[in-house]
N, C-alpha and C positions, 0 to 999 in steps of 0.2 A: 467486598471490593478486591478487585486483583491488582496486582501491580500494573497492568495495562489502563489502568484508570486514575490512577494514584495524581496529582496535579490535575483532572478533567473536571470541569463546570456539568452539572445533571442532563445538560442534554449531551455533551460529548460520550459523556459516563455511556446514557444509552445508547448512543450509534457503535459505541465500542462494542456493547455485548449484545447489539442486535444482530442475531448469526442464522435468521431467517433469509434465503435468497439476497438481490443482490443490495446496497443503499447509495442514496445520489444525497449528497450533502450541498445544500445551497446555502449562502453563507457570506458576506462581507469582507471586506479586503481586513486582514489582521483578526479577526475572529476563530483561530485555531481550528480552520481547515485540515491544512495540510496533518497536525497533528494526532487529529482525530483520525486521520484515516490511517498514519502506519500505526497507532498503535491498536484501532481494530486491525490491520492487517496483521501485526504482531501475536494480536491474541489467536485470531483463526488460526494462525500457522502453530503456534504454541499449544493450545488445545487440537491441534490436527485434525480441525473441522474439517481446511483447504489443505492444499500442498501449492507450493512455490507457482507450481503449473496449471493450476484451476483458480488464479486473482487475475483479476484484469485492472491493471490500474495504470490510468491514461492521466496526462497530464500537459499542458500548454506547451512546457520548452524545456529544453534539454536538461536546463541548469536545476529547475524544479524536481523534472525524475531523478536525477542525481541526489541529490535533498532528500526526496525520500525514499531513495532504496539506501541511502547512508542511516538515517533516521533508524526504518523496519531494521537492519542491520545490527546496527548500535543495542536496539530494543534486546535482540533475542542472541546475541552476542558471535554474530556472523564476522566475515573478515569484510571491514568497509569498503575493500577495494576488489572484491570478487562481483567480475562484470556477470556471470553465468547467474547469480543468484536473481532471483526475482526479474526473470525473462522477461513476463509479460509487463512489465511498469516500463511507463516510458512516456513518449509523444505518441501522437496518431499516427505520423508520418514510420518513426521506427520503429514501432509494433508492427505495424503491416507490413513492411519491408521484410522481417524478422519474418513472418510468418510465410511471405512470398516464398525466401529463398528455401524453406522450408520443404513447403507446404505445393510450391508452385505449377507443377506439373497437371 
């Protein structure tokens, strides 16, 4: 058991260390959703399955991605308040903006 699992119920446990392509978690309002997912993101990135720049992690509204890039952050002992960290977590709408002004040409 790694520390990214440490407090997880058997099935959180596995979506944590399932590091085969990508996982869609469906799941009930209060069911530790959100939790399960940064602390798989924290493992990938900790193990350096992924880098910062290959998660895609989309989420409803602002306040949520907030949530959990503070969460992943917290996990792996990042600065809570470094916006650059974990580019791609967000909403649909600021991902792809992100990506536009980028990428847009």
């Amino acid at each position: 058991m790694s520390q990214f699992t440490l407090g997880l119920n058997a099935e959180q446990q596995r979506a944590v260390e399932s590091t085969d392509g990508p996982l869609l978690i469906l799941a009930g309002a209060g069911s530790g959703k959100t939790k399960t997912l940064t602390h798989r993101i924290a493992h990938l990135l900790d193990t350096q399955l992924a880098t910062q720049y290959e998660i895609l992690a989309v989420t409803f509204t602002n306040k949520a991605a907030k949530e959990m890039r503070e969460r992943v952050a917290q996990l792996l002992a990042y600065r809570r308040d470094d916006k650059a960290f974990m580019p791609y977590m967000g909403t649909f709408h600021g991902i792809c903006v992100r990506i536009l002004r980028k990428d847009g040409q």
